[in-house]
PQR file of N, CA, C, O and H, with PARSE charges and radii, in Angstrom:
ATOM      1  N   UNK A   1     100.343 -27.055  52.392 -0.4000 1.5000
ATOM      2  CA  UNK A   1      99.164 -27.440  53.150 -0.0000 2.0000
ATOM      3  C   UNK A   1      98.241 -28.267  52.252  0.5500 1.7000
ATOM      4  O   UNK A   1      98.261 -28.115  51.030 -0.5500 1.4000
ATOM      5  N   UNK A   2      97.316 -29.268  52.947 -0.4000 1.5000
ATOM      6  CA  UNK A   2      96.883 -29.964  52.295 -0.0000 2.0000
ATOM      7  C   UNK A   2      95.414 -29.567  51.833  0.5500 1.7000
ATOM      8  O   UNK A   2      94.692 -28.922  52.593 -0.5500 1.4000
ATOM      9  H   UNK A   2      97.300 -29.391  53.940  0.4000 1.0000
ATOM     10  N   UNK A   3      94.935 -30.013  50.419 -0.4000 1.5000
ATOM     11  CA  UNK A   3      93.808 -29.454  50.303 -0.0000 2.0000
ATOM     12  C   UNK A   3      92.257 -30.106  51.439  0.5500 1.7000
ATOM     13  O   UNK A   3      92.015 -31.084  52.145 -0.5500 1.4000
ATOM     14  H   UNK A   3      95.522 -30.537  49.801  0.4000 1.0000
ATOM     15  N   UNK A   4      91.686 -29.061  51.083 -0.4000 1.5000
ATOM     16  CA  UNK A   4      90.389 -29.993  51.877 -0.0000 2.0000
ATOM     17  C   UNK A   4      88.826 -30.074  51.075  0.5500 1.7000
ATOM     18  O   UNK A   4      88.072 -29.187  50.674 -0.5500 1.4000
ATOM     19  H   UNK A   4      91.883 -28.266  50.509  0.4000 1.0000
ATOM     20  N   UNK A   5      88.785 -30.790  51.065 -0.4000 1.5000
ATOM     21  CA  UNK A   5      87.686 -30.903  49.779 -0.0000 2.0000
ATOM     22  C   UNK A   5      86.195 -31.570  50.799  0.5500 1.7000
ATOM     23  O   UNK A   5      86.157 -32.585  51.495 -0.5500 1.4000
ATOM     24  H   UNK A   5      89.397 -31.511  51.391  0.4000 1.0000
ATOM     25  N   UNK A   6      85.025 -30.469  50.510 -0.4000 1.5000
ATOM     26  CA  UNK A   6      83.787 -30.873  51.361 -0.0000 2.0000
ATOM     27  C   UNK A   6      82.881 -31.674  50.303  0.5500 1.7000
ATOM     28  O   UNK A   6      82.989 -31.691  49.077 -0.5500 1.4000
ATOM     29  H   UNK A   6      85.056 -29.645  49.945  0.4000 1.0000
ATOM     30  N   UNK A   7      81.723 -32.497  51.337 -0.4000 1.5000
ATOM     31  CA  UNK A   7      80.954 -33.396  50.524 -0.0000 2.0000
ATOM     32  C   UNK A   7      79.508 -33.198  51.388  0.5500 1.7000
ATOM     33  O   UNK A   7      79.343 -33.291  52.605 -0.5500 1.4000
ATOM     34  H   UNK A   7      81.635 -32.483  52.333  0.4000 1.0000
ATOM     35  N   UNK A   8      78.391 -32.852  50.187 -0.4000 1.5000
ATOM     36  CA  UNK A   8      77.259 -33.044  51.433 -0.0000 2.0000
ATOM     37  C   UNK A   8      76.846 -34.795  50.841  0.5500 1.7000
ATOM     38  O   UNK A   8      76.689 -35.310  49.734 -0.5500 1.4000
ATOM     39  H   UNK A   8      78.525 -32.776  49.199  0.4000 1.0000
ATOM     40  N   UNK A   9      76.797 -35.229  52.129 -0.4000 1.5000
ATOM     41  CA  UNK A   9      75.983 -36.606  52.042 -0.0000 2.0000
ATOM     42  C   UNK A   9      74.333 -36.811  52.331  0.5500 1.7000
ATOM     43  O   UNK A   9      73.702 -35.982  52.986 -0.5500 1.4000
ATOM     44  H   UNK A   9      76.924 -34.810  53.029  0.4000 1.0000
ATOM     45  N   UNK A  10      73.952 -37.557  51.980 -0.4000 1.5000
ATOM     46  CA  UNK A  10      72.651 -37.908  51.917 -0.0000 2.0000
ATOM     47  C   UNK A  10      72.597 -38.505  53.291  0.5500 1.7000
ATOM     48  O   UNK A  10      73.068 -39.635  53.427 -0.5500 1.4000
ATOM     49  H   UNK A  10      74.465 -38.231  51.448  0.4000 1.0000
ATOM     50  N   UNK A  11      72.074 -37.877  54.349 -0.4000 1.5000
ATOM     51  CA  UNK A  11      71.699 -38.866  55.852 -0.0000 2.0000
ATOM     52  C   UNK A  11      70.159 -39.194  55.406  0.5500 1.7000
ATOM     53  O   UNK A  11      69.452 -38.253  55.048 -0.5500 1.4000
ATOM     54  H   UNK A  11      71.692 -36.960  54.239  0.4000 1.0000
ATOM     55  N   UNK A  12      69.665 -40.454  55.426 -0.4000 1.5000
ATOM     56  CA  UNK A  12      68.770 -40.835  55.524 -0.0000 2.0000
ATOM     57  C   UNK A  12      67.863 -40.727  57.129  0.5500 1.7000
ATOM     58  O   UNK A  12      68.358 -40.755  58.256 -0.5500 1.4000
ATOM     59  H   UNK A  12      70.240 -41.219  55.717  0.4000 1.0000
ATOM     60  N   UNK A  13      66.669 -40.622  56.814 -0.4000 1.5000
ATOM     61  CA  UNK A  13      66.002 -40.687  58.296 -0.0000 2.0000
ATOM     62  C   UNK A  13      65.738 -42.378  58.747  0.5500 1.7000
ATOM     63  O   UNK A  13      65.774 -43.296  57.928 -0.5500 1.4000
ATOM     64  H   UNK A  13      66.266 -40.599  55.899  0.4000 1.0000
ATOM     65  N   UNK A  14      65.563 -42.491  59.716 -0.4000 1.5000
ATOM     66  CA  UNK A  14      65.377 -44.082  60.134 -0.0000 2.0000
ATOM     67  C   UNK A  14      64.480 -44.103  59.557  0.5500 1.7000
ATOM     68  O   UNK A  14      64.992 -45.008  58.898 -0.5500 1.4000
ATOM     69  H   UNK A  14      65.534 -41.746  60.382  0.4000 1.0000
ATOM     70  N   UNK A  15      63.549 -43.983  59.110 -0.4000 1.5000
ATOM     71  CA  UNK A  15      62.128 -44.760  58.362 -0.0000 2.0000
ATOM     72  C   UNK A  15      62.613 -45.033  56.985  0.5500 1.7000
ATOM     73  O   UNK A  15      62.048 -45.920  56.346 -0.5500 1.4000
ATOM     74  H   UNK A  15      63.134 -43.248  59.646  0.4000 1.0000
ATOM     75  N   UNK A  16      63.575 -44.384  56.468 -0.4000 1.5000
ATOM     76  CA  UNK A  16      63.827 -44.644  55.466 -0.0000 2.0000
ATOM     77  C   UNK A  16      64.922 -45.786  55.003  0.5500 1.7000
ATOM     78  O   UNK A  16      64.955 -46.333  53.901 -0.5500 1.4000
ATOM     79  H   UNK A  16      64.035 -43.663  56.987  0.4000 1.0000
ATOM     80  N   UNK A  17      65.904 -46.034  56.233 -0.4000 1.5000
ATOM     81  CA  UNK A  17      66.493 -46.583  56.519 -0.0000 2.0000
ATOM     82  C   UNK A  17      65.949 -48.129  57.213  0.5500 1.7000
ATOM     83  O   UNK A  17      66.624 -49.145  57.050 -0.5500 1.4000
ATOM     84  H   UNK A  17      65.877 -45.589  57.128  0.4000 1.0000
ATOM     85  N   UNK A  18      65.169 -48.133  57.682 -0.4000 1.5000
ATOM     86  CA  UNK A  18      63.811 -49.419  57.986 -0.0000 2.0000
ATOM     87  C   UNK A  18      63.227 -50.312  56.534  0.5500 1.7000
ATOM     88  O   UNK A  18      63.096 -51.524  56.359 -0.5500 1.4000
ATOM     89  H   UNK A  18      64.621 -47.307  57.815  0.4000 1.0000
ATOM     90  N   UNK A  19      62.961 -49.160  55.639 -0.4000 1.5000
ATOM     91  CA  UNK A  19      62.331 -49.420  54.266 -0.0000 2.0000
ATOM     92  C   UNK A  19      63.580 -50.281  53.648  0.5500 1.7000
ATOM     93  O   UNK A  19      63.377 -51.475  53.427 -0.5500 1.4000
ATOM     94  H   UNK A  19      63.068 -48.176  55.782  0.4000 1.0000
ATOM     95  N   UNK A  20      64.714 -49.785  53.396 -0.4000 1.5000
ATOM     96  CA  UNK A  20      65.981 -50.295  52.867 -0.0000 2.0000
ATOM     97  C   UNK A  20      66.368 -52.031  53.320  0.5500 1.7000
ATOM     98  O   UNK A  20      66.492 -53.092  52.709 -0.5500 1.4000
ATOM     99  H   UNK A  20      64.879 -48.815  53.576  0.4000 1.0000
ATOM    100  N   UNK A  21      66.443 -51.662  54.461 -0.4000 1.5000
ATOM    101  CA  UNK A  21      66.046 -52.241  55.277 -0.0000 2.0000
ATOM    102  C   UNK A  21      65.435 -53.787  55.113  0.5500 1.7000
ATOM    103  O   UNK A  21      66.001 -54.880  55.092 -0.5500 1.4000
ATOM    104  H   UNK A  21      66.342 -50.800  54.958  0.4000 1.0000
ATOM    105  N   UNK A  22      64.233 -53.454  55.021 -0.4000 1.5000
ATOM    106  CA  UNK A  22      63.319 -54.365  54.771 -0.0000 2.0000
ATOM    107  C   UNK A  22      62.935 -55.182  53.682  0.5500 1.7000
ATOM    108  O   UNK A  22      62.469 -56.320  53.723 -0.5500 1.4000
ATOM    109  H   UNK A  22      63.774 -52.566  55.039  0.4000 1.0000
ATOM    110  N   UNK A  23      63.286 -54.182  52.309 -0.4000 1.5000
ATOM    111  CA  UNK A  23      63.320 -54.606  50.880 -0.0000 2.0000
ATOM    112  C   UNK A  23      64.424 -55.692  51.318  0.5500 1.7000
ATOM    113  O   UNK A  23      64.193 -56.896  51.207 -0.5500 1.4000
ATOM    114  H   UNK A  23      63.665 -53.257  52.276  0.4000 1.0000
ATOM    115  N   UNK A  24      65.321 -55.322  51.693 -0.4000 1.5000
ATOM    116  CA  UNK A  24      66.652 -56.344  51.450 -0.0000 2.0000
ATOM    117  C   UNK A  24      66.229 -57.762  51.994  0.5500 1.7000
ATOM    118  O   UNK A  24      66.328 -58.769  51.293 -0.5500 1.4000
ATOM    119  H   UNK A  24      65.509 -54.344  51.783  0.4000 1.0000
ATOM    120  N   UNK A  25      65.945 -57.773  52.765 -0.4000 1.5000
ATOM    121  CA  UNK A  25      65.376 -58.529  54.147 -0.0000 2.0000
ATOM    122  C   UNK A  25      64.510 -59.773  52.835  0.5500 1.7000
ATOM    123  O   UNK A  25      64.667 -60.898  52.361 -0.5500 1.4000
ATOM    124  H   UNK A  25      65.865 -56.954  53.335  0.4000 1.0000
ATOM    125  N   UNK A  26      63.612 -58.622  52.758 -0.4000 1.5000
ATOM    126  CA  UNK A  26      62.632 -59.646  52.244 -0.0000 2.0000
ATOM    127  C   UNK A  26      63.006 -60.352  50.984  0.5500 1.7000
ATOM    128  O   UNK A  26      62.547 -61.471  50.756 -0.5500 1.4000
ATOM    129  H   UNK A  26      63.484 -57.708  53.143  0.4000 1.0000
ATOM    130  N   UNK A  27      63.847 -59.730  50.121 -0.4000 1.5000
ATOM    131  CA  UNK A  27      64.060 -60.519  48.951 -0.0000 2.0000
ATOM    132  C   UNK A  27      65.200 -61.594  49.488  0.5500 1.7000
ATOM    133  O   UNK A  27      65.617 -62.154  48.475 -0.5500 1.4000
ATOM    134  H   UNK A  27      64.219 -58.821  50.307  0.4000 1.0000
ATOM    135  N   UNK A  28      65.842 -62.090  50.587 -0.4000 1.5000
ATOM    136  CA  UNK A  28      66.460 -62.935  50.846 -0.0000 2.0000
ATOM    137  C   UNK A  28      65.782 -64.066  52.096  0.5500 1.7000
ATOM    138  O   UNK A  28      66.079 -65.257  51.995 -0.5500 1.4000
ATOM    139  H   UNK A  28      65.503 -61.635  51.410  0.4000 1.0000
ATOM    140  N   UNK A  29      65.015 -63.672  53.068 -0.4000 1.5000
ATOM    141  CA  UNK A  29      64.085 -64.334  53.581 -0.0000 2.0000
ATOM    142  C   UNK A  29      63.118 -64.271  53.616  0.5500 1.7000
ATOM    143  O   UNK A  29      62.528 -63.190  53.623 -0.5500 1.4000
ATOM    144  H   UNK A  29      64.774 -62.705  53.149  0.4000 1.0000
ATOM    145  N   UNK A  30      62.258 -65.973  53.673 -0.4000 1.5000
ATOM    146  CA  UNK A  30      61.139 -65.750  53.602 -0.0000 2.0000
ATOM    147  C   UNK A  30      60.051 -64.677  54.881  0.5500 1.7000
ATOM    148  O   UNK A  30      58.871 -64.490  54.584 -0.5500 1.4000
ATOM    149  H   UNK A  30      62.738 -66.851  53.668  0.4000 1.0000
ATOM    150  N   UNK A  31      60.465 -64.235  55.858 -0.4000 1.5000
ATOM    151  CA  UNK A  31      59.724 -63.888  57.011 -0.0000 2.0000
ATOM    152  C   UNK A  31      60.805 -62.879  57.599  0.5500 1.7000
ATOM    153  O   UNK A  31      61.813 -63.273  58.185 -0.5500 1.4000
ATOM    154  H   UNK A  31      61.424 -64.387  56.099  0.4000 1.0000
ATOM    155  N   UNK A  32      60.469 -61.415  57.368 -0.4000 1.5000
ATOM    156  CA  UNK A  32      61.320 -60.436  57.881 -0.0000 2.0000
ATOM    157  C   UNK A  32      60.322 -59.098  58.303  0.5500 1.7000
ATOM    158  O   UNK A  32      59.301 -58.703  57.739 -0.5500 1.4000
ATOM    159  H   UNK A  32      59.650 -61.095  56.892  0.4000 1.0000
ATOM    160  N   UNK A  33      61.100 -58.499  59.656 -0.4000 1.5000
ATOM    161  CA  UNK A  33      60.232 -57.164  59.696 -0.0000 2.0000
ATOM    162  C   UNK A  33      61.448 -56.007  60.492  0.5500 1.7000
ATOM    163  O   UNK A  33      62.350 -56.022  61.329 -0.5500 1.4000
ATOM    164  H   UNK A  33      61.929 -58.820  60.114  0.4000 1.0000
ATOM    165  N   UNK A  34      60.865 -55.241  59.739 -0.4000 1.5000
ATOM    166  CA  UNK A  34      61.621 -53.792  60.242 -0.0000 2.0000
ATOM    167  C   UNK A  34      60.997 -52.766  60.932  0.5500 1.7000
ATOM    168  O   UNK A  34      60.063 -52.178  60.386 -0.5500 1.4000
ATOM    169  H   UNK A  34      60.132 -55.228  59.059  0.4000 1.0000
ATOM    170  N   UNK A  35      61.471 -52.365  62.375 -0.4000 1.5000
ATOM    171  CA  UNK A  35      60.825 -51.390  62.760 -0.0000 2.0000
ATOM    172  C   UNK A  35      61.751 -50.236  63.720  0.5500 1.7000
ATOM    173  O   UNK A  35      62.577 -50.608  64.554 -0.5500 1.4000
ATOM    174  H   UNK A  35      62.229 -52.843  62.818  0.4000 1.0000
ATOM    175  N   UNK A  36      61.542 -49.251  63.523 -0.4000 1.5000
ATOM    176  CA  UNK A  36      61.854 -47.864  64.481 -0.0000 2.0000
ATOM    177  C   UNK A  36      61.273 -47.895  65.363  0.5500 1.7000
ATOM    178  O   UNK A  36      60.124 -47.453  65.404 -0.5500 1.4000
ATOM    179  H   UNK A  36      60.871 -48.949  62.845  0.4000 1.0000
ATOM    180  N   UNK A  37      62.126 -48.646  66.770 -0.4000 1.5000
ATOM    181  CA  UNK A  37      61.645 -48.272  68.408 -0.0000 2.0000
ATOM    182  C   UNK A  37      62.441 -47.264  69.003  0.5500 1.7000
ATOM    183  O   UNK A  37      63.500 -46.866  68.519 -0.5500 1.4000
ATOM    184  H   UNK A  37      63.059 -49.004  66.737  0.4000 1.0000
ATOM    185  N   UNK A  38      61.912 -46.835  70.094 -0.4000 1.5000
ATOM    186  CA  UNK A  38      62.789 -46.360  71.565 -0.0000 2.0000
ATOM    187  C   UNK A  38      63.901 -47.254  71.706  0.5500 1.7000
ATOM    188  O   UNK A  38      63.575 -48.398  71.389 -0.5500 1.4000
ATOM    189  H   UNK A  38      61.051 -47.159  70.487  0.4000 1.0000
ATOM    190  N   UNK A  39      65.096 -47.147  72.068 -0.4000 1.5000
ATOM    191  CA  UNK A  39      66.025 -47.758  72.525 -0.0000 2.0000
ATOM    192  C   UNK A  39      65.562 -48.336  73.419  0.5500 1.7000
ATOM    193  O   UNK A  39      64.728 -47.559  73.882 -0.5500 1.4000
ATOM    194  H   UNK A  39      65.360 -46.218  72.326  0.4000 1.0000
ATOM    195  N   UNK A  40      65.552 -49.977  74.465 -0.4000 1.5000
ATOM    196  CA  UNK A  40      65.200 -49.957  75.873 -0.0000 2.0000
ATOM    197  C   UNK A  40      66.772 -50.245  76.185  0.5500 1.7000
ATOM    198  O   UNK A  40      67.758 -50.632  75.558 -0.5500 1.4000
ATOM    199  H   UNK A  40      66.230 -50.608  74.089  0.4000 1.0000
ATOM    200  N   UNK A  41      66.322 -49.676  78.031 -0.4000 1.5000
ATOM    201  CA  UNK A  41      67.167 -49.388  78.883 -0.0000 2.0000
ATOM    202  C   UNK A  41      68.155 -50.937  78.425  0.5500 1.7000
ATOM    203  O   UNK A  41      67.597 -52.028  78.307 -0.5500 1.4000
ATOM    204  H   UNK A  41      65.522 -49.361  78.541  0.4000 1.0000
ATOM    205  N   UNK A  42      69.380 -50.776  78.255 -0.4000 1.5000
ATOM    206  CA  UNK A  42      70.207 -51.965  78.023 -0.0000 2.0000
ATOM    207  C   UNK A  42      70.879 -52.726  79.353  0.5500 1.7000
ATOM    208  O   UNK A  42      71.346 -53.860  79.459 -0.5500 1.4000
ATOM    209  H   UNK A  42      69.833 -49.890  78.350  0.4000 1.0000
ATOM    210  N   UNK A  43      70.705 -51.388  80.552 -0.4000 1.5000
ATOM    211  CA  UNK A  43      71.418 -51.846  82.282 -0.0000 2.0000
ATOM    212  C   UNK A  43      70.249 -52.612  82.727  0.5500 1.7000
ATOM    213  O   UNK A  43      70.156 -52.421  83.939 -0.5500 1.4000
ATOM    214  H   UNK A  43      70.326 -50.467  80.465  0.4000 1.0000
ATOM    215  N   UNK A  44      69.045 -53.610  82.205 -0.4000 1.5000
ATOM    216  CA  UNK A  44      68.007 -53.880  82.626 -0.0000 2.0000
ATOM    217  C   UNK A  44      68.280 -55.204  82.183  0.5500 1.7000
ATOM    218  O   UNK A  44      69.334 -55.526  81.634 -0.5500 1.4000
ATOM    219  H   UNK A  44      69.121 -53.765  81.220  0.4000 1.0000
ATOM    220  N   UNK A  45      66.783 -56.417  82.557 -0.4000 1.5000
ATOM    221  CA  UNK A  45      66.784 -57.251  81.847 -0.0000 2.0000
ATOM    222  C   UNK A  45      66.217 -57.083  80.605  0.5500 1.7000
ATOM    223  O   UNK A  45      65.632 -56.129  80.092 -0.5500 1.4000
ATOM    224  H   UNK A  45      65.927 -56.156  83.003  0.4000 1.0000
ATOM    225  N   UNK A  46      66.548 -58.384  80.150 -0.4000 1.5000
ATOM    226  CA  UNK A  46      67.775 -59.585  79.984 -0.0000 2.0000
ATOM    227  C   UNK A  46      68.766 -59.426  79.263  0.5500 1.7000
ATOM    228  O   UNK A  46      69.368 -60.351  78.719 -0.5500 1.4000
ATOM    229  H   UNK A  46      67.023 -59.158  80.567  0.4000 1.0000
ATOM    230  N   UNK A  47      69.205 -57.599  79.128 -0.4000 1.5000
ATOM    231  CA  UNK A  47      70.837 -57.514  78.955 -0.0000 2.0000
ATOM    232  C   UNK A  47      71.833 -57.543  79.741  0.5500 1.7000
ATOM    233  O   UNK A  47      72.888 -58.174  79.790 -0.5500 1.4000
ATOM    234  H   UNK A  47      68.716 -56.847  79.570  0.4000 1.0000
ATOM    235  N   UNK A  48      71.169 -56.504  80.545 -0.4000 1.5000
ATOM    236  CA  UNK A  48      72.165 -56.696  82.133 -0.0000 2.0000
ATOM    237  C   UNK A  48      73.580 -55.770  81.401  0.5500 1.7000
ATOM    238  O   UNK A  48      74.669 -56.241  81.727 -0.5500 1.4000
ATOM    239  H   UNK A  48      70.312 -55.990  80.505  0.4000 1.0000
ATOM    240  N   UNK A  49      73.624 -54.785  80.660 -0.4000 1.5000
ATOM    241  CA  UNK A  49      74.905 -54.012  80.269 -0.0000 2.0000
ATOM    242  C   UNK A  49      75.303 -53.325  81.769  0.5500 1.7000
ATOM    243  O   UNK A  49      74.574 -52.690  82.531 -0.5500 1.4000
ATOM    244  H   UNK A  49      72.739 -54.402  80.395  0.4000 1.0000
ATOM    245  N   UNK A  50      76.732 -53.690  81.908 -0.4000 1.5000
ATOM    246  CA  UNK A  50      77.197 -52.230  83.211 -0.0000 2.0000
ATOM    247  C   UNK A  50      77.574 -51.422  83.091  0.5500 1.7000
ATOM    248  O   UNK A  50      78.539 -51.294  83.844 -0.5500 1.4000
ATOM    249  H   UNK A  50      77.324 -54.206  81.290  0.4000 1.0000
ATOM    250  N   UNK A  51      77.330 -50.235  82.231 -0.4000 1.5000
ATOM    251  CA  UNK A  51      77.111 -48.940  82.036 -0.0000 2.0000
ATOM    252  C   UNK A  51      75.746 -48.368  80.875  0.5500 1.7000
ATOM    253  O   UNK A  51      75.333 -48.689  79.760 -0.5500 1.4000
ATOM    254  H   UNK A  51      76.546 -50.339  81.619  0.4000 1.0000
ATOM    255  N   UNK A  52      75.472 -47.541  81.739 -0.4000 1.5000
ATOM    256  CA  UNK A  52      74.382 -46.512  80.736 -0.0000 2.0000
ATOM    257  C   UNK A  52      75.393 -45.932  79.367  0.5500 1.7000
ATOM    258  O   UNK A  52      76.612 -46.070  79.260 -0.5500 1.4000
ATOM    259  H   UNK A  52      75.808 -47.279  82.644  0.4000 1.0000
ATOM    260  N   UNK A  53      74.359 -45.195  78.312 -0.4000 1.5000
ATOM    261  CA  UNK A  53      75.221 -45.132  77.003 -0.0000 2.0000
ATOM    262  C   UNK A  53      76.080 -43.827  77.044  0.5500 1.7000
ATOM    263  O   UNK A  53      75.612 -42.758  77.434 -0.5500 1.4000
ATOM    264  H   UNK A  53      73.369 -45.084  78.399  0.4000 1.0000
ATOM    265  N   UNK A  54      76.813 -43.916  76.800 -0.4000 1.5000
ATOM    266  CA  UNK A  54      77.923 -42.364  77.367 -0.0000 2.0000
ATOM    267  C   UNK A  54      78.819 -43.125  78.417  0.5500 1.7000
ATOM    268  O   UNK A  54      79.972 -43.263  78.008 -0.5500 1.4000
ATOM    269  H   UNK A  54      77.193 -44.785  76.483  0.4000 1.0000
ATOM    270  N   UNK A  55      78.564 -43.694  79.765 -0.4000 1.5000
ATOM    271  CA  UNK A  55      79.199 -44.134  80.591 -0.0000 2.0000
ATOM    272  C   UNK A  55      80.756 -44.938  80.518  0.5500 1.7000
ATOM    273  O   UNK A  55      80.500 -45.968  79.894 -0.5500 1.4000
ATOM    274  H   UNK A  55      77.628 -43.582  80.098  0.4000 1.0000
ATOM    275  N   UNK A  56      81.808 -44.948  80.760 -0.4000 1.5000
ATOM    276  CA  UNK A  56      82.780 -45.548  80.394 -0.0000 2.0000
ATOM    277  C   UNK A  56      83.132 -46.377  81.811  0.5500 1.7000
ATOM    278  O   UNK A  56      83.095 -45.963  82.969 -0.5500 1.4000
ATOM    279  H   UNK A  56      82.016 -44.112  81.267  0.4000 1.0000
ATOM    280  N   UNK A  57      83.521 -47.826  81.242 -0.4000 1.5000
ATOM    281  CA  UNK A  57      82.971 -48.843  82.957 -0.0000 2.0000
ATOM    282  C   UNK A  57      84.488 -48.781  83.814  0.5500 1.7000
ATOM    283  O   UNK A  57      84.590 -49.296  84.927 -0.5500 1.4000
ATOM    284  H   UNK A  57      83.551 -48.163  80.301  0.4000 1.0000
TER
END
């Protein structure tokens, strides 16, 4: 049997992940911004997706 070997990883929170983010951003363009929204509805405009998230079409 094969071994199984565990790992804890580091999950970052989105703000922290925004920050990362953004450093990068900025040291390669001049004009960058990072932000943590709400998802919007994607079955709406001006995406127009045909299924909600979970949904399989």
């Amino acid at each position: 049997m094969a071994k199984v070997e565990r790992f804890a990883f580091h999950v970052p929170s989105l703000e922290e992940l925004a920050g990362v983010l953004q450093k990068g951003l900025k040291e390669n363009f001049a004009d960058a911004q990072v932000s943590v929204v709400d998802c919007p509805d994607l079955t709406k405009e001006p995406f127009n997706f045909p299924a909600k998230d979970g949904e399989i079409f």
